[in-house]
N, C-alpha and C positions, 0 to 999 in steps of 0.2 A: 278418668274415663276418656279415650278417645273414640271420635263418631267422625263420621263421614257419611253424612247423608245425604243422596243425590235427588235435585228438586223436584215436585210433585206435578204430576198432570195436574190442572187446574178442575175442581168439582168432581173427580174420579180416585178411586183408592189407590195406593202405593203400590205401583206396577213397574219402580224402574231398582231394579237391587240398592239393598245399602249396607252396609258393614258396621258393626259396634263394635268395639273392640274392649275389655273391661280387665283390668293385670288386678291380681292382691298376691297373696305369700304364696297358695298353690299352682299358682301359673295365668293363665290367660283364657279368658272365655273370647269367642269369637262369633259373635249372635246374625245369622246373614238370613236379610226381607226381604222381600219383593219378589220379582221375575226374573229369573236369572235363565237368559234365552241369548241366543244370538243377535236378538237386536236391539238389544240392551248392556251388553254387558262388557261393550266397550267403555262405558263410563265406568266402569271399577277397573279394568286393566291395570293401572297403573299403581292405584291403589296396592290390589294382590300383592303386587310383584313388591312394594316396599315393605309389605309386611314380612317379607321371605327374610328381611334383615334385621329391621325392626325389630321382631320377637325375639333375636337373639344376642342383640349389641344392646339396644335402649330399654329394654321391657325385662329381658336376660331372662326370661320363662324357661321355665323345664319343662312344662306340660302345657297342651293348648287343647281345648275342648270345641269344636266345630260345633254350633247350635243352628240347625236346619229346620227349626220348627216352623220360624216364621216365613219361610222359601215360600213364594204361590205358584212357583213356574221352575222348572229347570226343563232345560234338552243339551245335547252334546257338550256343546262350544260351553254351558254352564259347568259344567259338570267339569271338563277343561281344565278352567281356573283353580275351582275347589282341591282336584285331586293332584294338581301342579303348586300349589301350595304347602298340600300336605306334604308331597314327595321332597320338595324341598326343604323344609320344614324335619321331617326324619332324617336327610344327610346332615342337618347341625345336633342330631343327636338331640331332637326333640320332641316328646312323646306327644304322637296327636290322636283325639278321640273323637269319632263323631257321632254326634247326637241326633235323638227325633227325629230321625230320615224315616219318609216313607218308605215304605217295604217296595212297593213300587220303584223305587228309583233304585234300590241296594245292586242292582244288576247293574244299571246305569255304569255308577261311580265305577265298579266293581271291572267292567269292559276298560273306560277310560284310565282307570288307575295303572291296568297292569300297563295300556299303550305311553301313558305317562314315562312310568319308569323305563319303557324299553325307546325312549324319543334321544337322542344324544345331540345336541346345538354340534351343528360342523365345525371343526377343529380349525383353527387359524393356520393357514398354509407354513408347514416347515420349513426352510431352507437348510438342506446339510449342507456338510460339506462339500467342497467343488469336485475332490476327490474321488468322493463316497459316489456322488453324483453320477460321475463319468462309468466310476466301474459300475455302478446298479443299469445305466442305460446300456454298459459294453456288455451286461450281463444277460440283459432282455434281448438286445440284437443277436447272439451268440445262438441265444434257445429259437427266436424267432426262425433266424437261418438254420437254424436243425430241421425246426418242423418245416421248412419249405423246402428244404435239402428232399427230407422222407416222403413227403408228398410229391414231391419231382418226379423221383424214384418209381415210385408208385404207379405212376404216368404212363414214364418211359417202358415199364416193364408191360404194362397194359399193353402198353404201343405195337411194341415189338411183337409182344404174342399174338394180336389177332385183334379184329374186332371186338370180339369176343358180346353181341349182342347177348346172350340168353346164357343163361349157365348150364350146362350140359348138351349148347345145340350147334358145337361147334364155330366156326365164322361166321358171322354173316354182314359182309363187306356190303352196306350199301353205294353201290357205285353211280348211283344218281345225287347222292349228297356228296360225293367226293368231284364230282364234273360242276355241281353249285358252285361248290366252295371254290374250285380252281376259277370255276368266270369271274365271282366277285373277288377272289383277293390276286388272281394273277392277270385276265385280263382287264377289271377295270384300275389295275393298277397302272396300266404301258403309259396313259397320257404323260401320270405327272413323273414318271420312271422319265421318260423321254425328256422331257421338261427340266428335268432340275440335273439331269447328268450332262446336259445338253450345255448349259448355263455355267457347268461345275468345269467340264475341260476345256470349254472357251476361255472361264477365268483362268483356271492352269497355262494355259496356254501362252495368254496376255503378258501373264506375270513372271512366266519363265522367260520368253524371249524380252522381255523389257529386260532384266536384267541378264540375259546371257548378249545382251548383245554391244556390252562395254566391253566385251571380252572377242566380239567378233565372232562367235557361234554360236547363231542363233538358228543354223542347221539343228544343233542338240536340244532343241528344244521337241524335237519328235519323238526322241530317245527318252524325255523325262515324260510325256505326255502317255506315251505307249505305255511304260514301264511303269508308273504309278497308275494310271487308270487300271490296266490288266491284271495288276496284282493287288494291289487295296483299295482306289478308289472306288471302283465299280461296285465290286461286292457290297464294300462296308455303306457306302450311299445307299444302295437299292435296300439292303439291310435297315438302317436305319430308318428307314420309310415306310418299311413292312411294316417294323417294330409299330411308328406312332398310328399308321393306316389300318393295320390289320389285327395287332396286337392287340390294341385298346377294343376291337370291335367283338374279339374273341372274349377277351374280359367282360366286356356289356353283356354281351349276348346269353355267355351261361351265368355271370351275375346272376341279368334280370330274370331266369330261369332257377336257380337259385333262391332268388327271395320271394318267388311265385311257389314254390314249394314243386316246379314241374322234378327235378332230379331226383327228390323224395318219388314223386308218384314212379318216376320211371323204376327205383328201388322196388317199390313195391311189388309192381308189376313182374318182379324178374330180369328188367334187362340191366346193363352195365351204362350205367351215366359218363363213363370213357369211353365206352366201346361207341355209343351215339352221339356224343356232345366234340368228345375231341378226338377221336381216332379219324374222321374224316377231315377235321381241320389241320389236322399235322401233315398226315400224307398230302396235304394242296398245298402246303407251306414248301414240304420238302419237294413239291417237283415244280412250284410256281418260280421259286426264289432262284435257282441256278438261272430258267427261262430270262427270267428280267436282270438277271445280272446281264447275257449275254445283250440283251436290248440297249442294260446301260452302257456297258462297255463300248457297242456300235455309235451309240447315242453321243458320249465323250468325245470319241474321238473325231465324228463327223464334226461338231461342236470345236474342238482343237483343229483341226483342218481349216476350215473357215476362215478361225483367227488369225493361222499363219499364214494364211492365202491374204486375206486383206492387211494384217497390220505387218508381217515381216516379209510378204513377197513371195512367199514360197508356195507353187502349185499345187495343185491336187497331186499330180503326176509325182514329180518328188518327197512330197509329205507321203505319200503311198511307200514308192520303191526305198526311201530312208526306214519307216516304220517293219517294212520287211525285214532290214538287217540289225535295226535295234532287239527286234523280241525272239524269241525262242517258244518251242512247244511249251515248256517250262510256265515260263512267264503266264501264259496263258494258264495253264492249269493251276496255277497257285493258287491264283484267285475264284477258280471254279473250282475250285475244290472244299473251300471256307462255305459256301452256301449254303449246302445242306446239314452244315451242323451249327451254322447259325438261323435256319430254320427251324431249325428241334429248337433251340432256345429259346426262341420269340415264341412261337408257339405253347411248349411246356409252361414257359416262366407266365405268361397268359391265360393259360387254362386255373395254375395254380390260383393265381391273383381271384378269377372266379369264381373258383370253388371256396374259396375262404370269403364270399361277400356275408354281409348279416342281411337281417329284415329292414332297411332301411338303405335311403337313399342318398346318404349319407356317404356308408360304409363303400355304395357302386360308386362312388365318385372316388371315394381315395384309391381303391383296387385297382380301376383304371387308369389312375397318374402313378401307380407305384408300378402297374405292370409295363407299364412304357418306360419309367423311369429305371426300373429293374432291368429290361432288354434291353433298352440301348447299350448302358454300362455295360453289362456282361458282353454282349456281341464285342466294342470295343476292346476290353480285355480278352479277349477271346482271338481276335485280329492279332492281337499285340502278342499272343502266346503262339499263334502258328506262324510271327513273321519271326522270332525267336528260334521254332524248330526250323523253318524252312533255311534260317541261316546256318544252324549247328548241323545241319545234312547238305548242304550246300546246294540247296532247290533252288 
């Protein structure tokens, strides 16, 4: 016979569970006393769990008979053990019977048992292959970019068509959230526009004539300043600033609309949650972003100005009449012309990132680091694909 009997309140009857265990030829009797409650029956834990081996290496039982008669107490967490032993206990192919349960508790066991069997211990982390690896994650990225490809689409087609507030009531363009949106995202954008392009062709500037001027012409330093500022720097800067400035806030904003359940209600109601959330944001994209290119471009070049005036000696007056024969209508237009289609991007890729938030705050924080980190990338590629045509047409 083995016992395990856990020690007695002192002058009070047996109220802390205890286990007998009794093997002959037909198998194993299993006789369980006392209270078997959650605040007892951490003293048998361990117990249970050795018997799941026990009966089947040391005892080598084929049958085991649960004897419930002497139980004074079960709730959940007892019932737990009981039925987590049998289930185990049936995977070694061992036939378990229980006894003398009150009828009262057969519901009990009965709830607990099936959650038992459907409980599964978390799987030890696999490592595949490196291989496997790379194509399973090149394979989620592929679908990802699909679905944010179709919902782009989605967007842009919205865009194009209209408002489209109500379904069947034609446009209805609000042009008081379209003048919001242009003050917060194009004019309180001009400070740090002025500010950082300001900063950007002085550095140009610095670094060209420091080294053209080994060479003795550090007149061409006007030439490089014009010509890269007007054609990529301006843009892709004032771009890039949108993207983290305005992009991220487009993200937050129907995010947190989004996980408030407001775009559902706006569904419900009938109107189009693109037609209200992003069709005014895109259109102040698309006529804020050319605006502060040209801000940044003035901003550059007064900035480059400066620097050649104090550090290479060269006037206003010449930095002026040089930059006239360095650029062409051209030049200018190249880079106002990237604007508005790296508006739609920032824009679009921003809205998307929002509409995809979950119920969590969590989920607005990644949406907002991927929607800016999504717009940048692409605006740059996107630069790098119109300075490509611009050279194959010879713009």
């Amino acid at each position: 016979m083995l016992t395990d009997k856990t020690a007695k309140t002192s002058g009070s009857p047996v109220s802390v569970p205890e286990i007998t265990v009794t093997a002959d030829e037909s198998g194993a009797v299993i006789a369980l006393s006392g209270r078997w409650t959650s605040l007892s029956i951490a003293r048998v834990d361990n117990r249970m769990r050795k018997l799941e081996t026990d009966l089947a290496k040391n005892i080598k039982a084929q049958a085991v008979r649960l004897d419930m008669a002497a139980i004074s107490g079960l709730d959940t967490a007892g019932a737990w053990l009981i039925e987590r032993l049998r289930v185990a206990l049936s995977k070694q192919q061992i036939s378990v019977y229980i006894e003398n349960i009150r009828p009262s508790w057969a519901p009990l066991l009965e709830e607990v048992g099936a959650a038992v069997e459907r409980y599964k211990l978390p799987e030890k982390a696999q490592h595949p292959f490196f291989l496997l690896a790379f194509l399973d994650k090149l394979g989620r990225a592929t679908l990802a970019a699909r679905d944010d490809f179709l919902l782009a689409m989605h967007i842009l087609g919205a865009t194009i068509r209209g408002a489209q507030l109500k379904s069947g009531r034609g446009n209805g363009i609000s042009y008081a959230a379209i003048v919001n949106q242009i003050d917060r995202m194009g004019v309180g954008a001009i400070p740090v526009v002025l500010l950082m392009s300001t900063i950007i062709g002085a550095i140009i500037a610095q670094q060209g004539a420091f080294q053209l001027r080994y060479f003795g012409a550090e007149i061409f330093v006007v030439d490089l300043v014009g010509i890269l500022v007007l054609r990529e720097i301006g843009v892709l800067l004032t771009a890039i600033m949108i993207a983290g400035r305005s992009g991220s806030a487009i993200t937050a904003e129907i995010g947190s609309m989004k996980m408030r359940e407001e775009t559902d209600a706006l569904t419900v109601i009938g109107l189009n949650p693109v037609g209200v959330l992003v069709f005014p944001r895109l259109v102040a994209l698309v006529i804020v972003l050319p605006l502060l290119t040209i801000v940044a471009d003035l901003a550059a070049l007064a900035g480059a100005g400066f620097v050649a005036w104090t550090y290479s000696g060269i006037p206003p007056e010449a930095f002026l009449s040089r930059l006239r024969d360095a650029i062409v209508t051209s030049t200018y237009l190249a880079g106002l012309i990237k604007a508005p289609f790296m508006a739609m991007i920032i824009g679009i890729l921003a809205s998307v990132e929002g509409l995809k938030v979950k119920g969590s705050a969590e989920s607005l924080g990644r949406r907002v680091t991927a929607a800016v980190v999504k717009s940048i990338f692409v605006v740059i590629v996107v630069d790098g694909l119109f300075a490509i045509f611009y050279a194959a047409i010879n713009f």
